[in-house]
N, C-alpha and C positions, 0 to 999 in steps of 0.2 A: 547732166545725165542724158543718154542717148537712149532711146528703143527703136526696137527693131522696126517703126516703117521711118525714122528719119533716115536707115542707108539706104530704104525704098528711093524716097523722093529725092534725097540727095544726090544719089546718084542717076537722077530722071532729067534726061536732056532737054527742060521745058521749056525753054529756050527756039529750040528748034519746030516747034512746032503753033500754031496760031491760037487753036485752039485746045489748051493742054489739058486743064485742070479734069474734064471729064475724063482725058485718058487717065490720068496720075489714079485718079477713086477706082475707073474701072479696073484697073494692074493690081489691086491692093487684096486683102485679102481683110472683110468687113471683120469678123470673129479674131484676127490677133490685131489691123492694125486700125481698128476703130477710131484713134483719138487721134492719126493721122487724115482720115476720110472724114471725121469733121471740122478739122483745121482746116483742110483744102476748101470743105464748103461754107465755111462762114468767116476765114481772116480775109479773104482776098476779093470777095465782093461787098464786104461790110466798110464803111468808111465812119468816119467819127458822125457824121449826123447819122447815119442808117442803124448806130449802135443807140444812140441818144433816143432814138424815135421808139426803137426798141424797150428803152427805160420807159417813155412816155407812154406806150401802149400797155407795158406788162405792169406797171406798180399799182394803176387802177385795181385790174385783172386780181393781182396779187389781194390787195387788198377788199374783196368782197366780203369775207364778214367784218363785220363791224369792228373788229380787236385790233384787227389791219390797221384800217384807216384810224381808230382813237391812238393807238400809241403812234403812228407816225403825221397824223395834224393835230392833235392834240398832247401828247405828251412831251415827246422827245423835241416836236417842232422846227426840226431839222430841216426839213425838205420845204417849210414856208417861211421858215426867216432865213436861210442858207440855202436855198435853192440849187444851186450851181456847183456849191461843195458839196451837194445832197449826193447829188445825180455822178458827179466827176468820182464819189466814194465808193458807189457802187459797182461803176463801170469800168472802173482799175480791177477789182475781183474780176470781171466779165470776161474782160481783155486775157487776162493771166489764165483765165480756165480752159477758155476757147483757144489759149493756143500750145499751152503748156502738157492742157489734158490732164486726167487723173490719177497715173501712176507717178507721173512727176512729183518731186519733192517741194520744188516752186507753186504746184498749184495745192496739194496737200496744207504748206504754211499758208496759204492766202486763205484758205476755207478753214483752217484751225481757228485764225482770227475771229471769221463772220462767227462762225460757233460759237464763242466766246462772249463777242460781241450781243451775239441773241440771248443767250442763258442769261447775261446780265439784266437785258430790257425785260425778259422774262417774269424775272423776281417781282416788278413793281408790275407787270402787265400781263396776269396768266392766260392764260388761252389765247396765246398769239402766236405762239411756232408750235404746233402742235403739228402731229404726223400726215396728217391729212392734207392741211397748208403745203406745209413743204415738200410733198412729193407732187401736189398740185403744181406750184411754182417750176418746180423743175421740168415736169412734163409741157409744161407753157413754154417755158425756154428752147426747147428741145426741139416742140413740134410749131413755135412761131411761123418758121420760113416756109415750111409745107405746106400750113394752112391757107397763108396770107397769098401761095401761089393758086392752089385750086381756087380761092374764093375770088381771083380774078378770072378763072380762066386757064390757066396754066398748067406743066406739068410739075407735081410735086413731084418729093423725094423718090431718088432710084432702090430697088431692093436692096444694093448693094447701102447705101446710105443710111436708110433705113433700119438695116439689122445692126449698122454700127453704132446710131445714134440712140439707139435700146440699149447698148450694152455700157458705150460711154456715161449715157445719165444712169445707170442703174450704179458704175461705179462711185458715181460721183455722189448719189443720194445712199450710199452705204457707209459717206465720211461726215452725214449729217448730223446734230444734235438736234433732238425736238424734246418737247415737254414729255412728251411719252417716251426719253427714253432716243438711246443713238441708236437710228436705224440703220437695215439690213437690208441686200440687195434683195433680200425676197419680200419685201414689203413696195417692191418698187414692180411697176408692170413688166408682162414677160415678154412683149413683143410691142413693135412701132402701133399696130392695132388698137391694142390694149390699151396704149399710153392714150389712143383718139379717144377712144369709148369713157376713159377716164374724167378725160378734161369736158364731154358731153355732157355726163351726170355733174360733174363740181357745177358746171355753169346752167344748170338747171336748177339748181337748190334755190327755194326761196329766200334771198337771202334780204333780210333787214335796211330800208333805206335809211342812213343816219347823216347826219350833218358832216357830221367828220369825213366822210369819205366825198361830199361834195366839194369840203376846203382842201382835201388832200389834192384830189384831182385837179382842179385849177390850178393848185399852186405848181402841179407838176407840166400842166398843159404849158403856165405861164414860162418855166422856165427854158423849155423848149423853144416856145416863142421869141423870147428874150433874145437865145443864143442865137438862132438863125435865122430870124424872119424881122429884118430891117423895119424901122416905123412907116407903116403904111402899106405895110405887107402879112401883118400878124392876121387878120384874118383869114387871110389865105391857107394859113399852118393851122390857123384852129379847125379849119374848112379839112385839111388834110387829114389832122387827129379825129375826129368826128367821120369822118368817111372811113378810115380805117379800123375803128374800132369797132368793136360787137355793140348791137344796139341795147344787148340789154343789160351789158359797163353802163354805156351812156345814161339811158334811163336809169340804171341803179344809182350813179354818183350826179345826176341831175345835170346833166353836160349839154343836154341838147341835141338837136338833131340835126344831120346835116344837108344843107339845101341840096335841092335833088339835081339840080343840073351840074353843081361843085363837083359834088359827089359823083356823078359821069365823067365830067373831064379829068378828073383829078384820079379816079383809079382805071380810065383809060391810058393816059400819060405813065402811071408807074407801070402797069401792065407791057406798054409799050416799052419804057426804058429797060423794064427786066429780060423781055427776049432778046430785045436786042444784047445785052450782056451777056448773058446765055448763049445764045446762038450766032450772031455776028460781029458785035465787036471783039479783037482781040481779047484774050484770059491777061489779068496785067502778071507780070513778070515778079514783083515784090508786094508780101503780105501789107496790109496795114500796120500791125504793130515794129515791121521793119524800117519800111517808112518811117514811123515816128523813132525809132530809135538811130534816124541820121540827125534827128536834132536833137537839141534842148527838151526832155521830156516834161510836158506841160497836160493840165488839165487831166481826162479822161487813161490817161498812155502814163501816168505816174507809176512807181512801183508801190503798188497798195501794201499799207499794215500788214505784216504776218505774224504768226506765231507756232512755237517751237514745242510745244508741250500741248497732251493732249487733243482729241476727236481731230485727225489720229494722232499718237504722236511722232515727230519728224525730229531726224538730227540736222541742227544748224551747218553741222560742218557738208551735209549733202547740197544745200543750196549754193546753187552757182549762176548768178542771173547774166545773161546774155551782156545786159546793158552796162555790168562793170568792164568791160571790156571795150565797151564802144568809145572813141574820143567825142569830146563836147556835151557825155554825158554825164550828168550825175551818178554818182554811186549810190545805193538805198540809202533814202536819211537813217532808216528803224536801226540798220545794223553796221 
């Protein structure tokens, strides 16, 4: 299924130019092709650990009341005795939304799934996707890279970005299931503004210190560690997770704090890597999920679970994934 900004950028000579990707968003048009303008801004600077880190900052986050973290270190147990399938489960859905976007039929079955999948844990664990949660969540996802740039220093999102990344998560949080019920885009914020002032009040709530959410949080710290930070190097990542995250994640799930001069060097270094991406080195030529689909799809870059019925429903015969077509590639094991 094609929309109308892939014969935008298809046919955008990006090639020819050094630095593209800010022309391709500015050319675009935020209000139809939104879910192009934020492909452009998160497949091609995001790599498998910048998604990872992603997981490792937002599921704390995610998990601030208590319901969060009991059914996910406590119940299900997933993310502390599978760690690594934990994290790889979530970030196949990640992968497919951020580049598929929400009018797609591929990303509509990947989020019917997660729905599915929630309503089930539900039954045994009420008050854990309730509408509040998850339009929170989403807003987190949404406004991650903006924040993470002002809070070094940097410039966040353009207008044009902005308006699109509002419209994108509002479609996306109108295919949601919650306990209260499948929401609607008008339950979702009306502007990139909105969504800030949003995620300001949630992260103001006094919210409950409890056990669960400090085993959840290490076990998700640990996994991150594990993948990419060699023995004799993991405090360094822990050093990175602590300096990036909101102090009062930290003190909520008993994480700690982070030493103050780590913490200088370590988000002077990313600050420093990000302009430089931004502004002087080349824009790369191929998305991340492109990349991975010249090889063997592993880990994170799998074709996640979907499904075909219901919140919304999708016809199987719409689905047409890129990657059956690729050689060396698997075909979905689901289907």
């Amino acid at each position: 299924m094609e929309n109308h900004a892939d014969h935008l950028v298809n046919d955008y000579d990006h090639k020819k130019d050094y630095k593209w990707i800010s022309q391709a968003i500015e050319s675009l048009d935020p209000v139809v092709d939104y879910a192009e303008i934020w492909r452009l801004s998160t497949n091609y600077y995001i790599d498998d650990f910048v998604m990872n880190l992603i997981y490792t900052l937002g599921i704390p986050a995610f998990t601030q009341p208590p319901e969060g973290s009991i059914v996910m270190g406590m119940s299900t147990k997933k993310a502390v005795k599978q760690p690594q399938k934990r994290a790889d489960d979530t970030l196949q859905h990640f992968w497919f939304w951020f580049e598929f976007g929400p009018d797609h039929p591929n990303m509509k079955a990947s989020l019917a799934h997660v729905n599915l999948v929630h309503e089930s844990l539900s039954k045994k664990n009420p008050n854990t996707f309730v509408k509040r949660d998850v339009i929170y969540t989403c807003c987190w996802i949404a406004c991650m890279f903006h924040r993470l740039k002002l809070s070094l220093g940097l410039n966040g999102y353009s207008e044009k970005q902005k308006i699109a990344t509002n419209i994108y998560w509002k479609k996306i949080v109108a295919m949601f299931w919650s306990e209260d019920g499948l929401l609607t885009a008008e339950d979702f914020p009306n502007s990139f503004d909105e969504m800030l002032t949003l995620l300001e009040k949630y992260e103001q709530e006094p919210w409950a210190k409890v056990e669960s959410g400090k085993i959840l949080t290490e076990a998700i710290i640990k996994q991150f560690l594990d993948c990419y930070f060699p023995t004799g190097t993991k405090w360094i990542g822990r050093q990175l997770y602590l300096s990036l995250q909101s102090p009062h994640i930290n003190e909520l799930m008993d994480s700690g704090r982070p030493n103050i001069f780590m913490k200088y060097i370590l988000r002077l270094g990313l600050k420093t890597f990000l302009y430089m991406q931004e502004n002087i080195l080349p824009d790369p030529k191929v998305s991340t999920p492109d990349k991975a689909r010249k090889q063997i799809l592993q880990g994170q870059h799998k074709v996640p679970p979907m499904s075909f019925n219901r919140y919304p429903d999708v016809d199987e015969s719409q689905i047409n994934l890129e990657e059956k077509s690729k050689p060396n590639t698997p075909k979905c094991p689901f289907h």
